[in-house]
LUMZAFI-573227 format. One record per atom (N, C-alpha, C, O): y, z negated, x. Coordinates in pm, whole numbers, padded with zeros to 5 digits, always signed. Layout:
YZX;...
This chain:
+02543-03475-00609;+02515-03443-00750;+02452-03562-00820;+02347-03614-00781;+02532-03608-00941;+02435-03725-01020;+02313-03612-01068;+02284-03495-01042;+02252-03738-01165;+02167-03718-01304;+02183-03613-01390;+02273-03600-01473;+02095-03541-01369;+02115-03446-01482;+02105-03430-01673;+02012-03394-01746;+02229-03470-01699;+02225-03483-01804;+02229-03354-01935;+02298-03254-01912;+02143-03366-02085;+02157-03250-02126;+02182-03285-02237;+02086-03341-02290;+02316-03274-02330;+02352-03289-02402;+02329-03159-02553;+02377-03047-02537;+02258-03191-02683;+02253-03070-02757;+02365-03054-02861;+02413-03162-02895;+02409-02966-02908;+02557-02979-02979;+02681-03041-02886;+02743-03143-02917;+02699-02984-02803;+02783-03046-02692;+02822-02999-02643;+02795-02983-02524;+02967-02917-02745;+03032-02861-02701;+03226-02904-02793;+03342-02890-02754;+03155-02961-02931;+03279-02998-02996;+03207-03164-03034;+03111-03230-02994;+03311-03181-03128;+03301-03347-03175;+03273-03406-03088;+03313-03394-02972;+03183-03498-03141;+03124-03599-03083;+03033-03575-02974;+02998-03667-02900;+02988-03438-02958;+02924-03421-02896;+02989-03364-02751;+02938-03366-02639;+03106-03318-02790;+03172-03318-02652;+03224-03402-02582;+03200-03412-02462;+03331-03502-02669;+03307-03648-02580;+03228-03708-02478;+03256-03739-02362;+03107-03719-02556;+02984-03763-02533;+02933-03637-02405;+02856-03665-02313;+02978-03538-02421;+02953-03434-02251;+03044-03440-02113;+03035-03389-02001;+03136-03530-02180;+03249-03518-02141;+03245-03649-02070;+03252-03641-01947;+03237-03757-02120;+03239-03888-02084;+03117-03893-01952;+03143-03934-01838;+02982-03843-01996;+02896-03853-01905;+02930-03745-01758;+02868-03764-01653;+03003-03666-01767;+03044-03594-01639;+03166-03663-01601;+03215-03636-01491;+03221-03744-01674;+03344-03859-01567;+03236-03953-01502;+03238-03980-01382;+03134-04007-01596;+03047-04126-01498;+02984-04061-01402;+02932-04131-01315;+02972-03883-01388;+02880-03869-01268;+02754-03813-01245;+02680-03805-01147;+02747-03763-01401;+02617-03656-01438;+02702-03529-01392;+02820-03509-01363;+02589-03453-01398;+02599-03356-01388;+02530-03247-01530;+02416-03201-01540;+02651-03232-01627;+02600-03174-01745;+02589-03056-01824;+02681-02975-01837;+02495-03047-01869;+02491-02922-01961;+02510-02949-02086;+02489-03061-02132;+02564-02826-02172;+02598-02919-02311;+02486-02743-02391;+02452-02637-02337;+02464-02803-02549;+02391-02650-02569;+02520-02635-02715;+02619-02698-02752;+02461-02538-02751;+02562-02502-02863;+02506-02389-02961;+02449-02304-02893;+02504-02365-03073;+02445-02297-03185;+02481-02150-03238;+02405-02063-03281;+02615-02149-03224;+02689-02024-03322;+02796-02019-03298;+02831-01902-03309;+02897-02097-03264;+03032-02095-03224;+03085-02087-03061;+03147-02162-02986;+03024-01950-03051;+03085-01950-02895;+03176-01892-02853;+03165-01830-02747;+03303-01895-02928;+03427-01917-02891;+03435-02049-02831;+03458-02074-02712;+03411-02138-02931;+03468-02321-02904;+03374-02322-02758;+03443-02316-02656;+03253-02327-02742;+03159-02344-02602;+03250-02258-02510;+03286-02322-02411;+03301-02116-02517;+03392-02057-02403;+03495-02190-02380;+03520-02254-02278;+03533-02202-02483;+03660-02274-02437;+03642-02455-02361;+03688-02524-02269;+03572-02461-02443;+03536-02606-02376;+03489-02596-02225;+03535-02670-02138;+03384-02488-02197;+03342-02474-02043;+03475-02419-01952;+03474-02406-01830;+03551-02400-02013;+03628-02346-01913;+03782-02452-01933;+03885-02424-01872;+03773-02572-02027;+03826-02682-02004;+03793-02784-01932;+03877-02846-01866;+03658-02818-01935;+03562-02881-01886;+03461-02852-01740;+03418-02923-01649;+03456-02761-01762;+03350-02714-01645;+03264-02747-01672;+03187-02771-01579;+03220-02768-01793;+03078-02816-01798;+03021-02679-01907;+03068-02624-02007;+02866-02659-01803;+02802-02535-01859;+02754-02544-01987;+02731-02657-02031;+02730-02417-02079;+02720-02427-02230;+02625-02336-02199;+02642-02246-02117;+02465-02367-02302;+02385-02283-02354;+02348-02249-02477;+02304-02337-02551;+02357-02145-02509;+02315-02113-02621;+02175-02097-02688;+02111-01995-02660;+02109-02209-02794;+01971-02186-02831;+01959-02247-02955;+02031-02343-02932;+01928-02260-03053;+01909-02337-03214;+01769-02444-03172;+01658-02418-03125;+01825-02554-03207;+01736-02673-03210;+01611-02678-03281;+01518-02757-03263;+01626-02550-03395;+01541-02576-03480;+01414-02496-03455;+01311-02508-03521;+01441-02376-03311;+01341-02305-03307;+01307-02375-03187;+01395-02408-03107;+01150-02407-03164;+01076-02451-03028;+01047-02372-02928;+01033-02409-02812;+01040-02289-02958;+00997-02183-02818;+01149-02155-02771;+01153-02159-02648;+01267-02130-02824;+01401-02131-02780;+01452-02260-02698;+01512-02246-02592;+01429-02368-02747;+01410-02460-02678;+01388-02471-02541;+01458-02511-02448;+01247-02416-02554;+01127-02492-02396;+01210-02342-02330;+01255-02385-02224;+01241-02229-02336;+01299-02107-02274;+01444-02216-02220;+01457-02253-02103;+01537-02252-02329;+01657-02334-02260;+01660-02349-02187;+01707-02286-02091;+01589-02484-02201;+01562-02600-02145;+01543-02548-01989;+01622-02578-01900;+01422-02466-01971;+01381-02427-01824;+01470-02369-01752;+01457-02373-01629;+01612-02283-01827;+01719-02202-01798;+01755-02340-01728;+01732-02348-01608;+01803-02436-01788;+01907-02541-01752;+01829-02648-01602;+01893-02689-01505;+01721-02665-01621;+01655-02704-01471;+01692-02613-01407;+01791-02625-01335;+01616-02486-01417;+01663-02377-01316;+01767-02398-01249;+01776-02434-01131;+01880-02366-01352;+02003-02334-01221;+02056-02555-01232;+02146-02589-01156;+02005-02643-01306;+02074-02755-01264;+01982-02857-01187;+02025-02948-01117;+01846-02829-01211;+01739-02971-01150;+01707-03017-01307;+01767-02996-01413;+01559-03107-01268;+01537-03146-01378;+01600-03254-01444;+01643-03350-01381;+01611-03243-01583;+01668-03358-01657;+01619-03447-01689;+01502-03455-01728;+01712-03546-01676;+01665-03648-01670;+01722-03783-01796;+01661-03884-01833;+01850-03735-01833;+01927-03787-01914;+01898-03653-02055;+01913-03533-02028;+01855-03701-02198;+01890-03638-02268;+01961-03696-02413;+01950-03807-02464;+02024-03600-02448;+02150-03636-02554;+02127-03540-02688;+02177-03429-02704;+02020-03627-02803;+02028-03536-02918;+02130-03574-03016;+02126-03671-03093;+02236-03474-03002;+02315-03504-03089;+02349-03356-03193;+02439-03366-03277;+02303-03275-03186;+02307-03140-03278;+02253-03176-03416;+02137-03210-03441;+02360-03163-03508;+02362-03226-03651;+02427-03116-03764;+02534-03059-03745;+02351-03099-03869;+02457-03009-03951;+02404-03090-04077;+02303-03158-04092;+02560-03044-04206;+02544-03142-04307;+02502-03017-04447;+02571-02918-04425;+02418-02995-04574;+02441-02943-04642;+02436-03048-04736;+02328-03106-04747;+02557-03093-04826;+02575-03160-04911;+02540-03120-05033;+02541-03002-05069;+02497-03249-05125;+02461-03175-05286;+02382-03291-05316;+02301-03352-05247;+02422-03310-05430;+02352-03431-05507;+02179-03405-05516;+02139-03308-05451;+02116-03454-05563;+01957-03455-05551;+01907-03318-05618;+01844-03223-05572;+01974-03352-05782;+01940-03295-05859;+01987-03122-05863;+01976-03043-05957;+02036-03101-05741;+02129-02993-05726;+02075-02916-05620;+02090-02794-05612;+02020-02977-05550;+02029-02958-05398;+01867-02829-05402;+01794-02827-05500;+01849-02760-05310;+01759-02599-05260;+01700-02702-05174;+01741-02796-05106;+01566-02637-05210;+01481-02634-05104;+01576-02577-04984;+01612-02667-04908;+01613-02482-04960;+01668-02373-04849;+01770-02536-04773;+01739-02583-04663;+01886-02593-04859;+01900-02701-04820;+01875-02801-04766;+01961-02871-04713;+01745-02829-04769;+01662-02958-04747;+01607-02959-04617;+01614-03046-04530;+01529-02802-04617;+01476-02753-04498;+01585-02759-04348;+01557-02799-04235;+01713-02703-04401;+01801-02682-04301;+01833-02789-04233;+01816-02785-04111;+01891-02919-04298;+01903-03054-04244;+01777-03113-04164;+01773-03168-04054;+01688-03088-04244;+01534-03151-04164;+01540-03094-04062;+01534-03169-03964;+01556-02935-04030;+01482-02882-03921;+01572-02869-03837;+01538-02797-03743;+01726-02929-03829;+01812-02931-03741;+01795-03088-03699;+01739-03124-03595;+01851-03172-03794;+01859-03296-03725;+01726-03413-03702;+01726-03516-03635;+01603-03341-03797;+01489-03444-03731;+01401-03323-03637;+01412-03344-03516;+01330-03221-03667;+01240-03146-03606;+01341-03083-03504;+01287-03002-03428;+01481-03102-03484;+01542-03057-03393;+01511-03164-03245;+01498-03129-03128;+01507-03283-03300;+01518-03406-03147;+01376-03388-03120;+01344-03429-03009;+01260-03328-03205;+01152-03325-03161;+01150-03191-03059;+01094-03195-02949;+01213-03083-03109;+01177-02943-02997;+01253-02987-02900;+01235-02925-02795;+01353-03096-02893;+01432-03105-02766;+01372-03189-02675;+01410-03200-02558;+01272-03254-02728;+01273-03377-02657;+01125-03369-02627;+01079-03461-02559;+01046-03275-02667;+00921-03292-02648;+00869-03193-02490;+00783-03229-02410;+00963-03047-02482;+00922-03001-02341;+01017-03090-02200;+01032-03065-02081;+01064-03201-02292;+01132-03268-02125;+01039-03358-02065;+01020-03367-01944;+00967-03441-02178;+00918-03588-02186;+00808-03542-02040;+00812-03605-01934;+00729-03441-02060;+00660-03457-01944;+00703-03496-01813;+00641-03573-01741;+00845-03422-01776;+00850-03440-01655;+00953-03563-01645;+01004-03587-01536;+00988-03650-01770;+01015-03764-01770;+00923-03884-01711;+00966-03977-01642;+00790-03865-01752;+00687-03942-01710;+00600-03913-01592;+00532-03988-01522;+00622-03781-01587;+00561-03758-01387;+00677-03806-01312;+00638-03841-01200;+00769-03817-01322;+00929-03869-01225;+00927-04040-01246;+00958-04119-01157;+00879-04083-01394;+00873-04265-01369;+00975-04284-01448;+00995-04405-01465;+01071-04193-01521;+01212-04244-01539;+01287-04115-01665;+01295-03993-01656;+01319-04183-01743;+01383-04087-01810;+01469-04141-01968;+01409-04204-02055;+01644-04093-01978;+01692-04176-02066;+01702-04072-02223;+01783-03979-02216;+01644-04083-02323;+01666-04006-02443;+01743-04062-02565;+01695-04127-02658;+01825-04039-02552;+01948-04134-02650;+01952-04023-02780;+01969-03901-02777;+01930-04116-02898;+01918-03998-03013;+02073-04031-03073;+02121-04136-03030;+02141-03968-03149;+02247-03983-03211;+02216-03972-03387;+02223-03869-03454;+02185-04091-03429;+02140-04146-03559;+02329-04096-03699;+02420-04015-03718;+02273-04213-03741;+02387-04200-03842;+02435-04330-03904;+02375-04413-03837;+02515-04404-04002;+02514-04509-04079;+02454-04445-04181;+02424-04540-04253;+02410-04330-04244;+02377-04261-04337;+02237-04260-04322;+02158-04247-04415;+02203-04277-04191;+02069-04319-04197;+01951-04436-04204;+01828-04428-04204;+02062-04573-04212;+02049-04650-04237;+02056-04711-04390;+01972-04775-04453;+02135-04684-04410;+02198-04721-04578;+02158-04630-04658;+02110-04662-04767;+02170-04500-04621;+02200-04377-04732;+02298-04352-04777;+02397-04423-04758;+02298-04256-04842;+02417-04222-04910;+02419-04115-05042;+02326-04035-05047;+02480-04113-05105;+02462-04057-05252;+02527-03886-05209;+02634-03864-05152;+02424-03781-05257;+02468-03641-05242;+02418-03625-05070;+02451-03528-05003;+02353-03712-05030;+02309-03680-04904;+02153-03721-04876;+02123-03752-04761;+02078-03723-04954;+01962-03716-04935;+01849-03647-04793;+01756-03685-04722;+01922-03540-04813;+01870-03465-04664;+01867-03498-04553;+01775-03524-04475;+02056-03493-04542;+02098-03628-04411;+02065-03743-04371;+02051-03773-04253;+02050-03820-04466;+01990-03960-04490;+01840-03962-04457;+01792-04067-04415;+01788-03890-04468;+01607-03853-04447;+01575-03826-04337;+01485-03887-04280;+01641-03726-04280;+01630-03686-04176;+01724-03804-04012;+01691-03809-03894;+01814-03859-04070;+01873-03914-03968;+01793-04050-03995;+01803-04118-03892;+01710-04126-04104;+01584-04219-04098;+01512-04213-04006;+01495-04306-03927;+01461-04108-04002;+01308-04036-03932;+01379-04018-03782;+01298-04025-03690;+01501-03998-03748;+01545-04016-03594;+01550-04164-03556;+01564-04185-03436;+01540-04274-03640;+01568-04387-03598;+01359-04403-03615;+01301-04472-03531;+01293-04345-03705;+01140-04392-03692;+01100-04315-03537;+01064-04393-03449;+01103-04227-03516;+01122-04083-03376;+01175-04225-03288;+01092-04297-03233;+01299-04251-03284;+01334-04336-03125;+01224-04431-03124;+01143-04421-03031;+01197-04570-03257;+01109-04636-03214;+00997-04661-03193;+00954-04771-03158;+00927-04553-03214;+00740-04505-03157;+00752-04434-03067;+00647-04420-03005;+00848-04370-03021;+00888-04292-02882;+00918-04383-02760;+00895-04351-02643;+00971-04497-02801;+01012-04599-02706;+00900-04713-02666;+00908-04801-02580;+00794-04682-02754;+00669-04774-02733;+00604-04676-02634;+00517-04719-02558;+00640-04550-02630;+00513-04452-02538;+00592-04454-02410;+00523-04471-02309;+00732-04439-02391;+00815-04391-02285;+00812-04533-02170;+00844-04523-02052;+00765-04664-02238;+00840-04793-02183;+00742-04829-02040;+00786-04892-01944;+00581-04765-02052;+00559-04822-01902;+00559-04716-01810;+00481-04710-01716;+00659-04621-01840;+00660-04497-01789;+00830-04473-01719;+00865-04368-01665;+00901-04571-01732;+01028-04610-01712;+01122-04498-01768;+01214-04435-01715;+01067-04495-01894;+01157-04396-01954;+01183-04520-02091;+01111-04607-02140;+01341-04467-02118;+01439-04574-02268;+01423-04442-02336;+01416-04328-02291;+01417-04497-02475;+01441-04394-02602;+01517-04461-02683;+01450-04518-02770;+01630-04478-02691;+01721-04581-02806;+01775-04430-02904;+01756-04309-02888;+01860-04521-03026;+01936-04458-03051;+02100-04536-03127;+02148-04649-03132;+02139-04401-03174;+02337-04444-03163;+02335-04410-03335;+02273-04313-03376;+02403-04493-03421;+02412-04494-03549;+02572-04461-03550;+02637-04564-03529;+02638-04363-03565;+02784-04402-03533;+02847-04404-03735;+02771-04359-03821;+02957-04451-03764;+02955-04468-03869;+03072-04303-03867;+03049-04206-03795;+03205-04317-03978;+03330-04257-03954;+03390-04224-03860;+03482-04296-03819;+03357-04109-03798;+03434-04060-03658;+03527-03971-03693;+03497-03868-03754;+03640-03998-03662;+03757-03874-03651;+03699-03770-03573;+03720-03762-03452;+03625-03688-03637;+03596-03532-03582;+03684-03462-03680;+03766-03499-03764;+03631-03335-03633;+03725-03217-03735;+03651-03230-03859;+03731-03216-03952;+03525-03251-03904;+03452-03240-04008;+03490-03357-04088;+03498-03355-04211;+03512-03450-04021;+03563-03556-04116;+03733-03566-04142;+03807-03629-04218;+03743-03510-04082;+03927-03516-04063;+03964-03385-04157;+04083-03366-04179;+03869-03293-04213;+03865-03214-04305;+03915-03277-04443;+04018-03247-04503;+03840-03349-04471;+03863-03432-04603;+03974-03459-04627;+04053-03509-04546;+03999-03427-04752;+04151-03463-04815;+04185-03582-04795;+04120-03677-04837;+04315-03595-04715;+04425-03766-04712;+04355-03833-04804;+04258-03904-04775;+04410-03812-04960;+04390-03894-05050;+04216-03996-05020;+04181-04113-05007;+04154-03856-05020;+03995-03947-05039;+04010-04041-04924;+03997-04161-04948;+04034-04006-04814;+04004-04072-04698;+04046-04200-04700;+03973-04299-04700;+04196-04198-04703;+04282-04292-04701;+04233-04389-04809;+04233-04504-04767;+04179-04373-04969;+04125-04438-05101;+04009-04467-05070;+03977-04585-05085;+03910-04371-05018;+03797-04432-05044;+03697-04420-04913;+03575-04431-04926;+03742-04404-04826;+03653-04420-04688;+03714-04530-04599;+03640-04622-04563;+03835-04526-04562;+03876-04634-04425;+03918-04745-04503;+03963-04834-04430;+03921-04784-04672;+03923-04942-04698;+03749-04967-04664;+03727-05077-04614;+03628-04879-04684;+03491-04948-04696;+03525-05016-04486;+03460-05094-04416;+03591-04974-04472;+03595-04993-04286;+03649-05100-04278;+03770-05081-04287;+03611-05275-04255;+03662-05382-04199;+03802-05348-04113;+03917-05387-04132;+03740-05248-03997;+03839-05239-03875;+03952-05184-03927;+04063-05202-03878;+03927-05104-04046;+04043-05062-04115;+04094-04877-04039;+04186-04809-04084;+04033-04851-03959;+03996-04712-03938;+03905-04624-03881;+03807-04671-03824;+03927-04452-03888;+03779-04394-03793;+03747-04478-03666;+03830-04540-03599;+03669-04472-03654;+03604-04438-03482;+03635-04315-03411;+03644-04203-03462;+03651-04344-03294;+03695-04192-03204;+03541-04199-03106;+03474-04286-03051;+03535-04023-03129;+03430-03955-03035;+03390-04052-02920;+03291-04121-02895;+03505-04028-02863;+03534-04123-02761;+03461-04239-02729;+03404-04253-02620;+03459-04326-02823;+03389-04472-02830;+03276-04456-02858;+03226-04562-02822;+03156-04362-02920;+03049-04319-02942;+03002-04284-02833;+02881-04294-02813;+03103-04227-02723;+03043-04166-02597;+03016-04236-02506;+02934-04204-02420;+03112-04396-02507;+03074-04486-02428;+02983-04549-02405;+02941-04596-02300;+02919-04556-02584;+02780-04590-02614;+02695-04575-02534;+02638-04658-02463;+02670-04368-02548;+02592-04299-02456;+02584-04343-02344;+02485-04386-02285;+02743-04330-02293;+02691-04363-02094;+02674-04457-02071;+02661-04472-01950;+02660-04614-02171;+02597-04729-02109;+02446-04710-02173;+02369-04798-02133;+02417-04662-02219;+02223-04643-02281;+02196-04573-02178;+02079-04584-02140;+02290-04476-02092;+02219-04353-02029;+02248-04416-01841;+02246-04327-01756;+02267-04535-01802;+02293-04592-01712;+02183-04658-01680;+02099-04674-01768;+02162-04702-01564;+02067-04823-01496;+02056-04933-01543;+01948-04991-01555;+02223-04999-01596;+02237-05143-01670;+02130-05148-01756;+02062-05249-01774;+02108-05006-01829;+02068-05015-02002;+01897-05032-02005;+01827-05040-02106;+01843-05036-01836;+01729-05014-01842;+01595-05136-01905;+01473-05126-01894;+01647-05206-01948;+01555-05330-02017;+01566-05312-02168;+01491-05379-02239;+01667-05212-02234;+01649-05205-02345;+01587-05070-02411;+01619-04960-02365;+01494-05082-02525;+01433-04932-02581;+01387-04979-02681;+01351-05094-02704;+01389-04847-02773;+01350-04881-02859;+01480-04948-02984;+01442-04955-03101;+01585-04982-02960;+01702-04997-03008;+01782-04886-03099;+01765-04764-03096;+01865-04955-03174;+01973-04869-03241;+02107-04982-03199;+02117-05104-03200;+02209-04857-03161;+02337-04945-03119;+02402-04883-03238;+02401-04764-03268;+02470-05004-03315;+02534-04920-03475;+02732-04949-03395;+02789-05029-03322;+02759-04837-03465;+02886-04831-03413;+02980-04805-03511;+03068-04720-03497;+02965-04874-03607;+03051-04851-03749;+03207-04888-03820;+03271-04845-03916;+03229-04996-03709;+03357-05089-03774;+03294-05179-03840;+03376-05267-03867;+03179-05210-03887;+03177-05341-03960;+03135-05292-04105;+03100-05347-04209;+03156-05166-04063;+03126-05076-04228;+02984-05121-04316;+02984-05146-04437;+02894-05125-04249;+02713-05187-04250;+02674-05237-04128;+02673-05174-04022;+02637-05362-04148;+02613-05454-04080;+02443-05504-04096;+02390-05548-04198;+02367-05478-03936;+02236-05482-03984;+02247-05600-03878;+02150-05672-03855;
C-alpha cells in the first residue's frame, strides 16, 4: 500500500484527474464529494477509488470524515484541497448569501480540511498539502470578486502554512491552474470561448485536468521535498508571474 492520499472534490474535473493520477503513481486514495452522488457512484466504481461524502464548509463534518477515511485507509499523509464552487456576479450585484458561499467553500474550506490532519502530519515528521489556487487568484477577475478573494487567501494560507510545516518535514505549496477543459468551462458558449478566452492563451488552448494532476503528483512526491511554500502557475502563458 502507498501514501495515503486525500483528495477534496475528487470525484469530477479536475479533481478527479488529480485522484486519479495519484492512484496510477501509487497512493492509495480517497476522494470526498458534496452533493452529486450519482457522479462519486460512478467514478468509484470506474476508478476504485473510495468517495466520501462531507461539505468542506462545515468543521465538525470534516474532523468526523476525515477519521472515517484513516479508519478504514491509515493516516494521511498526502492532502489535496481542491473543492471549489463559483457564484458569479459583478460587485455591485453580488448577496452577501454569495460572498459567504465562495469564502466558506474555497478559503475556510482548506482550513477545516487541513487543520484536523496537520497534527498527525507533524507527530509522523512528514506531510504533503497541495492547495489548488486559481489564475483568478492571482490577477483577479471582473464579476468574480468572491473567487478572486478567496482563492488570494489560499495562496496567503499555503505561504504562512509552509513557514510552520517546514522543520516538521511537512510541504504546503500550491497549484494556480489557469483554463481547464472541465465541464464547467466547456459549458460556455463556442462563440465566447473560442473570441474571448483561448486568444488571452499564448499556447493557444485549455489545459487538461490531466496536466494539473501531474502538477499534484510531482508536489506530492519525495522529488518535491525541498520546495514549500510555492505556487506552481499552470496557465499557458495566460499570466505570467
Amino acid at each position: 500500500m502507498g501514501r495515503i492520499a486525500l483528495v477534496s472534490g475528487g470525484t469530477r474535473g479536475i479533481g478527479a484527474a488529480i485522484s486519479i493520477a495519484l492512484k496510477d503513481a501509487g497512493y492509495t486514495v480517497a476522494a470526498t464529494y458534496a452533493s452529486n452522488g450519482e457522479a462519486a457512484a460512478k467514478f468509484t466504481t470506474k476508478t476504485g477509488i473510495q468517495a466520501y461524502k462531507w461539505s468542506v464548509t462545515d468543521y465538525d463534518e470534516c474532523v468526523e470524515g476525515i477519521a472515517k477515511v484513516e479508519a478504514d485507509l491509515g493516516p494521511i499523509e498526502v492532502l489535496v484541497n481542491n473543492a471549489g464552487i463559483t457564484r458569479d456576479g459583478m460587485f455591485h450585484k453580488i448577496t452577501p448569501q454569495q460572498w459567504k458561499e465562495v469564502i466558506d467553500t474555497n478559503l475556510t474550506g482548506v482550513f477545516n480540511m487541513t487543520h484536523p490532519i496537520w497534527t498527525g502530519m507533524r507527530d509522523r515528521s512528514f506531510g504533503r498539502v497541495i492547495n489548488i489556487s486559481s489564475i483568478n487568484g492571482q490577477k483577479g477577475q471582473m464579476g468574480q470578486v468572491n473567487y478572486s478573494a478567496a482563492k488570494a487567501g489560499d495562496l496567503g494560507f499555503t505561504k504562512a502554512l509552509a513557514q510552520e510545516g517546514a522543520s516538521k518535514g511537512i510541504t504546503v505549496n500550491a497549484i494556480c491552474p489557469g483554463y481547464i477543459g472541465t465541464e464547467m468551462v466547456l459549458a460556455v458558449p463556442e462563440k465566447v470561448l473560442n473570441e474571448k478566452i483561448i486568444p488571452q492563451i499564448p499556447v493557444g488552448r485549455l489545459g487538461e485536468p490531466e496536466e494539473i494532476a501531474r502538477c499534484v503528483v510531482f508536489l506530492a512526491s519525495d522529488d518535491a521535498g525541498f520546495i514549500t511554500g510555492s505556487t506552481l502557475t499552470a496557465n499557458g502563458g495566460q499570466f505570467v508571474v
